[in-house]
C-alpha positions in Angstrom: 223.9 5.8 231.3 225.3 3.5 233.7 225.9 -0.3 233.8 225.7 -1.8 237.0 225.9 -5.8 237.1 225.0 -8.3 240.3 226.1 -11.7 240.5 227.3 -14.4 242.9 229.1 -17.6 243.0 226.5 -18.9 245.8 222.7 -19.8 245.1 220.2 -19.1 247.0 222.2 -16.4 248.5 219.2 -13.4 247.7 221.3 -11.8 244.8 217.8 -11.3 242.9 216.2 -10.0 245.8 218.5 -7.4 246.3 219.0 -6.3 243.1 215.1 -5.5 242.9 215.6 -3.5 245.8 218.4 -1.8 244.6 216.4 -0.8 240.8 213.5 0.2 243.1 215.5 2.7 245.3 217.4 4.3 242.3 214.2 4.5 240.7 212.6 6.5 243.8 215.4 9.3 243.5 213.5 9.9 239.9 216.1 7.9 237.7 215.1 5.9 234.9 215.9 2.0 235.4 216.2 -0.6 233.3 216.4 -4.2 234.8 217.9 -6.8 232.9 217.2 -10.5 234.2 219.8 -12.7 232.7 220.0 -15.6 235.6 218.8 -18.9 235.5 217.9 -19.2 239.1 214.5 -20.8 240.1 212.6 -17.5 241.2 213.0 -15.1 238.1 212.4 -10.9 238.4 209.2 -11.6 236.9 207.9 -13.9 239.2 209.0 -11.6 242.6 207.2 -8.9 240.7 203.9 -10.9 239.7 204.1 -9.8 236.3 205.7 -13.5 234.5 202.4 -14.3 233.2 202.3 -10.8 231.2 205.7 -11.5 229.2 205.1 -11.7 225.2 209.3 -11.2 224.5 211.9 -11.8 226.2 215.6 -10.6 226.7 217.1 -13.6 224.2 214.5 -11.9 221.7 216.0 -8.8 222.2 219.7 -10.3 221.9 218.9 -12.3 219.1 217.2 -9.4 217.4 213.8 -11.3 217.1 212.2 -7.9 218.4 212.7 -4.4 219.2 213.8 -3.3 223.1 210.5 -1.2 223.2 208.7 -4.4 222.5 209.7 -6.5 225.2 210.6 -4.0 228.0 207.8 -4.2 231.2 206.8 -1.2 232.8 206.9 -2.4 236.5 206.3 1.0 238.3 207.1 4.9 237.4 210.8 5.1 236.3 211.3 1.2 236.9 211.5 -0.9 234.0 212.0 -5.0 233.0 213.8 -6.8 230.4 212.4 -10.2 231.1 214.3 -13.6 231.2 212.4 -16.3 229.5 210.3 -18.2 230.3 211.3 -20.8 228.0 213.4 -24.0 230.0 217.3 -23.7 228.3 216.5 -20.2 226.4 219.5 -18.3 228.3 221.8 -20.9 228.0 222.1 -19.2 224.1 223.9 -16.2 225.8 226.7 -15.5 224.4 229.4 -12.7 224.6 228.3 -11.4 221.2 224.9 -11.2 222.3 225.4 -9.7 225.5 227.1 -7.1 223.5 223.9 -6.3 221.7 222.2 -5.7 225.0 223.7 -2.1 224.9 222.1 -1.2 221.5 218.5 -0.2 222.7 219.2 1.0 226.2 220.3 4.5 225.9 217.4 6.1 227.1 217.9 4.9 230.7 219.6 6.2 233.6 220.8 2.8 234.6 220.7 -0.3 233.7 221.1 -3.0 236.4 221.8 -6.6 235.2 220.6 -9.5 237.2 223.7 -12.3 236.4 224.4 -15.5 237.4 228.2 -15.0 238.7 230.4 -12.1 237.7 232.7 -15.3 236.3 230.1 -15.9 233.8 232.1 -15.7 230.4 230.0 -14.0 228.3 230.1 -10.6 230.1 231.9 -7.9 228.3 233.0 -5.8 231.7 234.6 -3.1 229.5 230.6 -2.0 229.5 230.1 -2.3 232.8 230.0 0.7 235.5 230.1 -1.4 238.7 230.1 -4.9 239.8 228.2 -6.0 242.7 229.3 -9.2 244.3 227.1 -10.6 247.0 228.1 -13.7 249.4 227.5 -14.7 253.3 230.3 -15.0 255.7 231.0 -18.5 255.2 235.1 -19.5 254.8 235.0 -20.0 251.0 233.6 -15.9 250.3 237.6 -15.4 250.9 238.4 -16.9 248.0 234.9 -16.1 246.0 234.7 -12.2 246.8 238.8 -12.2 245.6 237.9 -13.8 242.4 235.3 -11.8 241.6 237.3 -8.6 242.2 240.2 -9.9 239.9 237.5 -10.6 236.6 235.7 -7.4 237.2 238.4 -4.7 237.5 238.2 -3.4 234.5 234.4 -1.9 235.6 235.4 1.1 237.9 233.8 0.5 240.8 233.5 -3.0 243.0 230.6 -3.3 245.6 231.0 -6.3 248.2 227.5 -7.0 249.7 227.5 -9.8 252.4 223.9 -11.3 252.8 222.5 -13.4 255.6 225.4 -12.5 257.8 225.7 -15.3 260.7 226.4 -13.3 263.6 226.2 -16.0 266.2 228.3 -18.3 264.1 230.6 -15.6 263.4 231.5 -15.1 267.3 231.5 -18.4 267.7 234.3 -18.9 265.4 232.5 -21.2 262.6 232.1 -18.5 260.6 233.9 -15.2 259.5 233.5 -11.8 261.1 232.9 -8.8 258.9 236.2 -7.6 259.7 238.5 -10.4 258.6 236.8 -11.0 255.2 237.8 -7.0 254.7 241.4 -7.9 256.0 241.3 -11.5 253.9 239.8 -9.8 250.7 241.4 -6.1 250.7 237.9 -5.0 250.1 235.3 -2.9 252.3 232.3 -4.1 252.9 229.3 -2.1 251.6 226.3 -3.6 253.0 225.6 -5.9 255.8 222.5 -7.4 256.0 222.1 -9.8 258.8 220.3 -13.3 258.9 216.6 -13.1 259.0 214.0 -15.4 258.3 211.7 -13.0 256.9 214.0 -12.0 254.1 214.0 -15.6 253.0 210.4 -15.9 252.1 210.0 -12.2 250.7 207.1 -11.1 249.0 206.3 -9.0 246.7 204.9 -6.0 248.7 208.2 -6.0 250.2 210.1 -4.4 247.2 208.1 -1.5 247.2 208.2 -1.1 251.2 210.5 1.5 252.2 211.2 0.1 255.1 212.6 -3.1 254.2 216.3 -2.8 254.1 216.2 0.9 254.0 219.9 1.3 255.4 221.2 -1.5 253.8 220.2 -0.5 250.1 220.9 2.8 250.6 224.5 2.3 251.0 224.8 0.0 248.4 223.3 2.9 245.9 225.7 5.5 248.0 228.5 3.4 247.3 227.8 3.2 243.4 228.5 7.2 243.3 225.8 7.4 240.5 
């Protein structure tokens, strides 16, 4: 089983979005995925995929040991599966190190298991379980300093995936924000995935995680660069 986690030090940067769309496309290569929503951003996994009205348990339930894993896992679609956030205001702030821990008890019958984070800096994330790291940021100045820290808390997980969302390319050449070039140079990382500015990613629904076509190249070399 692999552990991949996603986080970022930016909100409304699309970190959820694209970690749908990454569960989705390892789930089309016949993989079992389990996706773990442990953020406490407005728009929960539940809500992109229409099924938040459907939840009976929750991941804190599962942590907490209120229920079993089979009891509150969501079948979303063939080989993609949900552990829920709650729906409860304040119920994830309970996470804990100790209960993240727990999180690895029940899920040994899936392929992967992609975790939906706040920030890879959040404290309670144990990443001596954790496969790969996915940062996400834009190419504002601060990712520098952002995209460096994050590489520094995760590198004990053996592999570190930089995705830059929302790219500014006009602002880039312009020189008010970075090119993809110098935050490589700045950061001593490669960028994996490049996904440019576009006003239909902002308001995505939810046909457009099962679309092939929607960031087709762009998730695919995020899931190339994970070497699962």
């Amino acid at each position: 089983m692999s552990v991949i986690i996603t986080g970022s030090q930016k909100n409304k940067i699309g970190k959820t979005i694209i970690t749908i769309k990454t569960a989705v496309e390892l789930s089309r290569s016949g993989r079992k995925v389990l996706m773990v929503d442990l953020s406490s951003g407005k728009v929960k996994i539940s809500e992109y995929l229409n099924v938040n009205e459907d939840i009976i348990y929750d991941v804190m339930d599962v942590l907490q040991k209120t229920c079993s894993m089979e009891q509150a896992v969501m079948e979303i679609k063939e080989n993609l599966y949900l552990l829920p956030s709650p729906r409860i205001p304040g119920k994830i702030d309970e996470l804990n190190r100790e209960l993240f821990i727990n999180l690895f008890e029940g899920t040994e019958n899936f392929d992967d298991v992609i975790i939906d984070a706040d920030s890879l800096t959040s404290w309670y994330i144990d990443f001596s379980r954790i496969d790969a790291a996915i940062t996400i940021n834009n190419n504002d100045f601060s990712c520098v300093k952002e995209i460096s820290s994050d590489r520094a808390i995760s590198s004990k997980a053996s592999n570190f995936v930089v995705v830059i969302n929302k790219f500014n390319k006009k602002e880039a050449k312009k020189g008010r924000m970075m090119k993809s070039a110098d935050i490589e140079k700045l950061t001593n990382t490669t960028i994996s995935s490049l996904i440019e500015e576009n006003a239909n990613y902002s308001a995505f629904r939810h046909e457009m995680f099962f679309d092939e076509n929607v960031l087709k190249t762009e998730i695919k070399h995020i899931v190339k660069k994970l070497n699962l």
